[in-house]
C-alpha positions in Angstrom: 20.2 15.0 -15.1 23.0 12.5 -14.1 22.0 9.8 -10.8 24.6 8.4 -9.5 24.7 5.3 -6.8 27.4 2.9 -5.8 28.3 -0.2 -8.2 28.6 -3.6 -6.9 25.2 -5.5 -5.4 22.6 -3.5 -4.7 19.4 -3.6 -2.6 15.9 -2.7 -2.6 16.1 1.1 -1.3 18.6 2.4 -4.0 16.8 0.6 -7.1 13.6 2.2 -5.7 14.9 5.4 -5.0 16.3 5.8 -8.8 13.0 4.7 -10.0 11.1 7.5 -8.4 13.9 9.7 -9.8 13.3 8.2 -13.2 9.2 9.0 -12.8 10.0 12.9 -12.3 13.4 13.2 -14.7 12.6 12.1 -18.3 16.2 12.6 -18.8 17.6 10.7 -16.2 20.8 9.3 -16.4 22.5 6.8 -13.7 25.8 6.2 -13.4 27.0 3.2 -10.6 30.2 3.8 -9.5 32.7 4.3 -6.2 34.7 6.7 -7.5 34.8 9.8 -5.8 34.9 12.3 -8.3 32.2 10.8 -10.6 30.2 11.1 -7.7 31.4 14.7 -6.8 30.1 15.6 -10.6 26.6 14.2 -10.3 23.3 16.3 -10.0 22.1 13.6 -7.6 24.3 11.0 -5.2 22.2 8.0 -4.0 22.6 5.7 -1.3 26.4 7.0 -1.3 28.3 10.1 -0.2 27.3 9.7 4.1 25.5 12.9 3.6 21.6 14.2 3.4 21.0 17.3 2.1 18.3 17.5 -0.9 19.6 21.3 -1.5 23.5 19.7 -2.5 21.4 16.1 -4.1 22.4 14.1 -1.6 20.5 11.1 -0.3 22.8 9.2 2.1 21.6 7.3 5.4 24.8 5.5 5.9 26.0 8.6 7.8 27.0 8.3 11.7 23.7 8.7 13.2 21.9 8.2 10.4 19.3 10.5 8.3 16.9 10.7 10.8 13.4 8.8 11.7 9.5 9.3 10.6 7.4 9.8 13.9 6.6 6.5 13.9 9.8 5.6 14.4 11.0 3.7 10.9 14.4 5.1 10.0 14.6 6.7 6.3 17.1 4.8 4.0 17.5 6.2 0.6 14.0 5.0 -1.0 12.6 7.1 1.9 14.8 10.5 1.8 14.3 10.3 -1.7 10.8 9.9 -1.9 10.6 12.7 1.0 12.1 15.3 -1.8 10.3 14.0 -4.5 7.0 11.6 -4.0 4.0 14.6 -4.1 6.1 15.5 -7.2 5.7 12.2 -8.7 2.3 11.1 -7.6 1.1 14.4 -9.8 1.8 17.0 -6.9 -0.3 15.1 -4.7 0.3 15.0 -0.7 -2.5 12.3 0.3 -1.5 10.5 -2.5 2.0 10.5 -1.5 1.5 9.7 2.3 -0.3 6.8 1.2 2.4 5.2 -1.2 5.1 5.8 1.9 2.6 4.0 4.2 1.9 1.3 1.7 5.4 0.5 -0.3 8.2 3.4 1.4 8.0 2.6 4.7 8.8 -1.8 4.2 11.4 -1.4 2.0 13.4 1.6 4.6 12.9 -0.8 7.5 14.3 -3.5 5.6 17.2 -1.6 4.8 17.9 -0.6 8.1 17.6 -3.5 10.2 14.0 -3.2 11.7 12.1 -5.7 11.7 8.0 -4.8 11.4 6.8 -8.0 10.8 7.6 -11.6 12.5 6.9 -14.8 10.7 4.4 -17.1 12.3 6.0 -20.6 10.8 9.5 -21.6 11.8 12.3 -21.3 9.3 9.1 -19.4 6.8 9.2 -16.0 5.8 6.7 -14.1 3.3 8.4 -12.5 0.5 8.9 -8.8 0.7 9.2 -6.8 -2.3 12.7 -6.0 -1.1 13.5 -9.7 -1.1 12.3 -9.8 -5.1 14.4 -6.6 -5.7 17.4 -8.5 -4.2 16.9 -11.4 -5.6 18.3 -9.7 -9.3 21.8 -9.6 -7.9 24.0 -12.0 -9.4 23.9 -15.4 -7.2 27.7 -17.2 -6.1 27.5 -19.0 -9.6 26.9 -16.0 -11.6 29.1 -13.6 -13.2 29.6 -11.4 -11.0 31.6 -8.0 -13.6 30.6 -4.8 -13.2 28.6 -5.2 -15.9 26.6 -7.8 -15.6 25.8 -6.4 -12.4 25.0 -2.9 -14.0 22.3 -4.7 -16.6 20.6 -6.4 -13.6 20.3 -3.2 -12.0 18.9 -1.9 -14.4 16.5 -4.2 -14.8 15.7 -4.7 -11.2 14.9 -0.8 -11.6 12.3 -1.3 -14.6 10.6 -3.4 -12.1 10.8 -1.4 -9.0 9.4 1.7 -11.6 6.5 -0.7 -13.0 5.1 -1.5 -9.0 5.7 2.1 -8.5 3.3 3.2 -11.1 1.2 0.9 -9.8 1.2 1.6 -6.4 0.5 5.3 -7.1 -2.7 4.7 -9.1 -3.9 2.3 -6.5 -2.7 5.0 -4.0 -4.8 7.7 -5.9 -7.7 5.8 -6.6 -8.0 4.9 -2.5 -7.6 9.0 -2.3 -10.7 9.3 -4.5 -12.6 6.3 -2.6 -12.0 8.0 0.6 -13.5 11.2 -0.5 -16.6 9.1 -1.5 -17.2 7.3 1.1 -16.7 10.6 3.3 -19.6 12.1 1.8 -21.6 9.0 1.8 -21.4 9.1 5.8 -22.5 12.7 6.3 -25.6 11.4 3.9 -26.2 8.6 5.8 -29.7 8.8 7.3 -28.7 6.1 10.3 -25.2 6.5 11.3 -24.8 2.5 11.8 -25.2 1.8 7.8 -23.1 3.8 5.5 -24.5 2.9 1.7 -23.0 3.4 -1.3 -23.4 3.4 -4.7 -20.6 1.5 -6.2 -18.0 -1.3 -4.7 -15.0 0.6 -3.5 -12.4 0.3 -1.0 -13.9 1.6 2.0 -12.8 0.8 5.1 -10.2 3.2 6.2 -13.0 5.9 5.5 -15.4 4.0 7.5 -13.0 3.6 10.4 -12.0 7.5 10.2 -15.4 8.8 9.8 -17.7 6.6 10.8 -17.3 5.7 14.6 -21.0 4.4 14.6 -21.4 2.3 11.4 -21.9 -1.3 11.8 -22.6 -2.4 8.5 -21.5 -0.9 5.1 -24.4 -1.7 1.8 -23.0 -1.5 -1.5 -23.3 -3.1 -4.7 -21.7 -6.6 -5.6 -21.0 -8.8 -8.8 -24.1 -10.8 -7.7 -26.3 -8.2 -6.4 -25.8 -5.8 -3.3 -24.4 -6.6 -0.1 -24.3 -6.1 3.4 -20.7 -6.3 5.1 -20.0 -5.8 8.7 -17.6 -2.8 9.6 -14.4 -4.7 11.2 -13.5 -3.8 14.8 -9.8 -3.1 13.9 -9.0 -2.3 10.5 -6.9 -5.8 9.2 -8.2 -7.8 11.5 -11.5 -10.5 11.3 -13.3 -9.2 14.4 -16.4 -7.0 13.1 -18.2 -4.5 15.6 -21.5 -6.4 15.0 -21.7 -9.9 13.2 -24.7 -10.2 11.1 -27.6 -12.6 13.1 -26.1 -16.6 13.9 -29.5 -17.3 12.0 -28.5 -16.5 9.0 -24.6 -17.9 9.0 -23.9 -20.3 6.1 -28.0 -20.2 4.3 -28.9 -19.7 0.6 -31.9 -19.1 -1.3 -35.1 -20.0 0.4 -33.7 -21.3 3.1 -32.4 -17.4 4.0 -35.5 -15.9 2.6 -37.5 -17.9 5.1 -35.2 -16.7 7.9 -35.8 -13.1 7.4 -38.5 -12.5 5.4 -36.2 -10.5 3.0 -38.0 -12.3 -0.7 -34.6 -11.8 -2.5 -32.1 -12.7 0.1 -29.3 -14.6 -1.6 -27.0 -15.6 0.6 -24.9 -15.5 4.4 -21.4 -16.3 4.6 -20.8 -18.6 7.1 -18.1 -16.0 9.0 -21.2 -13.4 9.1 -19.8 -10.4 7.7 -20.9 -11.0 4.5 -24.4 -11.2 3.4 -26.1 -10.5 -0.6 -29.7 -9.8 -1.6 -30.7 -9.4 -5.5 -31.4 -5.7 -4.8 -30.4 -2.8 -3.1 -34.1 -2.4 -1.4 -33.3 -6.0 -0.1 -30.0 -5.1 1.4 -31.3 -2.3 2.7 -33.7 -4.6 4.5 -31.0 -7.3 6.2 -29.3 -4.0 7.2 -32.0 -3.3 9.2 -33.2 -6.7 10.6 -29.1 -7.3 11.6 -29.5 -4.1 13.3 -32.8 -5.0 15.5 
């Protein structure tokens, strides 16, 4: 199976894009060129061609009008068109598991590609490093060699990368998959809607949010002990539906065990969403008395 993709600098959404097409080819093999009819002979013409058609392998978005939008409005570059054809594919034929990664890594490096901006720095003249920026950052700079091949060879390293966070992205994608079937069934188990317990520490706060309109505070085990954590308000943001008691903000030890009577309260973060008892029974108890 023969890639091919323009030569000269590249960006974030082709490396990408030929890194999900190395996860589901074995036999991959990319050529980087402009010329026409190297490009007419590949299987598969990347982020070159001004044409989208998975049926012919082409992933193009520098077409007039582009290759189209998701609902949400971010317009597919080749990253995105690509993944379309072939994420479930490489995330083991898995749909959830492939919406996820397009929400989580996809989407950011698209945008960036086509000129929309989806997140505005906070500090003048400071900007947080996007994954597209690191990916960019393999071209050659003005004081570099600039040859075809030396550009080549830091492709294709800026590819081994872009394939190692892939990898990674879809087994942290997966395992949130499994953690939101979990905590699913925890909730229809849940003998009082506002607490949701589980029985190991998991990401759980999309479930939560999705099934659990109610649930104030979530119980599940910690390093130290188990702990109590208040449900946020908005999911990424600080504001919880219900902050555990003022009382208990910021105390320790005895000083919280004298508070609320819990004999193996540990400790109250300061923020109150946060609070740890030596065992689940005692937990189980600040749940309740944060819910009185």
């Amino acid at each position: 199976m023969r890639a091919a993709t323009h030569s000269g600098s590249f960006h974030a959404d082709e490396v990408f894009a030929i890194a999900v097409l190395g996860l589901v080819h074995d036999d991959l093999d990319v050529v980087r060129t402009r010329d026409k009819e190297v490009l007419a002979a590949a299987d598969l013409r990347v982020d070159v061609g001004h044409a989208f058609d998975p049926a012919t392998g082409d992933f193009d978005h520098h077409q007039r009008g582009g290759a189209g939008a998701r609902p949400n409005g971010i317009r597919y570059a080749s990253f995105g068109l690509v993944w379309r054809e072939y994420g479930e594919r490489a995330c083991g034929d898995d749909a959830e598991v492939a919406a996820l990664v397009d929400e989580s890594l996809v989407q950011g490096v698209d945008a960036n590609d086509t000129g929309q901006t989806i997140a505005t720095p906070l500090v003048d003249n400071v900007a947080a490093m996007s994954v597209s920026g690191v990916i960019g950052g393999f071209n050659p700079t003005w004081e570099e060699p600039d040859d075809d091949a030396t550009i080549d060879a830091r492709f294709a390293r800026a590819v081994d990368l872009a394939r190692g966070i892939l990898q990674r992205e879809i087994a942290g994608a997966a395992a949130t998959a499994r953690a939101q079937r979990i905590v699913a069934e925890a909730v229809t188990t849940s003998s009082d809607p506002r607490v949701v317990e589980l029985d190991r520490s998991l990401p759980w706060h999309r479930a939560v949010h999705a099934h659990a309109p109610e649930a104030l505070y979530v119980v599940l085990p910690k390093s130290s002990g188990w702990g109590v954590q208040a449900v946020p308000a908005v999911l990424g943001q600080f504001a919880n539906r219900r902050d555990l008691p003022e009382a208990w903000a910021g105390l320790e030890g005895t000083a919280l065990q004298e508070v609320t009577g819990v004999p193996d309260a540990a400790f109250c973060h300061s923020g109150r969403f946060l609070a740890v008892a030596r065992s689940r029974e005692g937990a189980m108890a600040l749940a309740r008395l944060a819910l009185a």
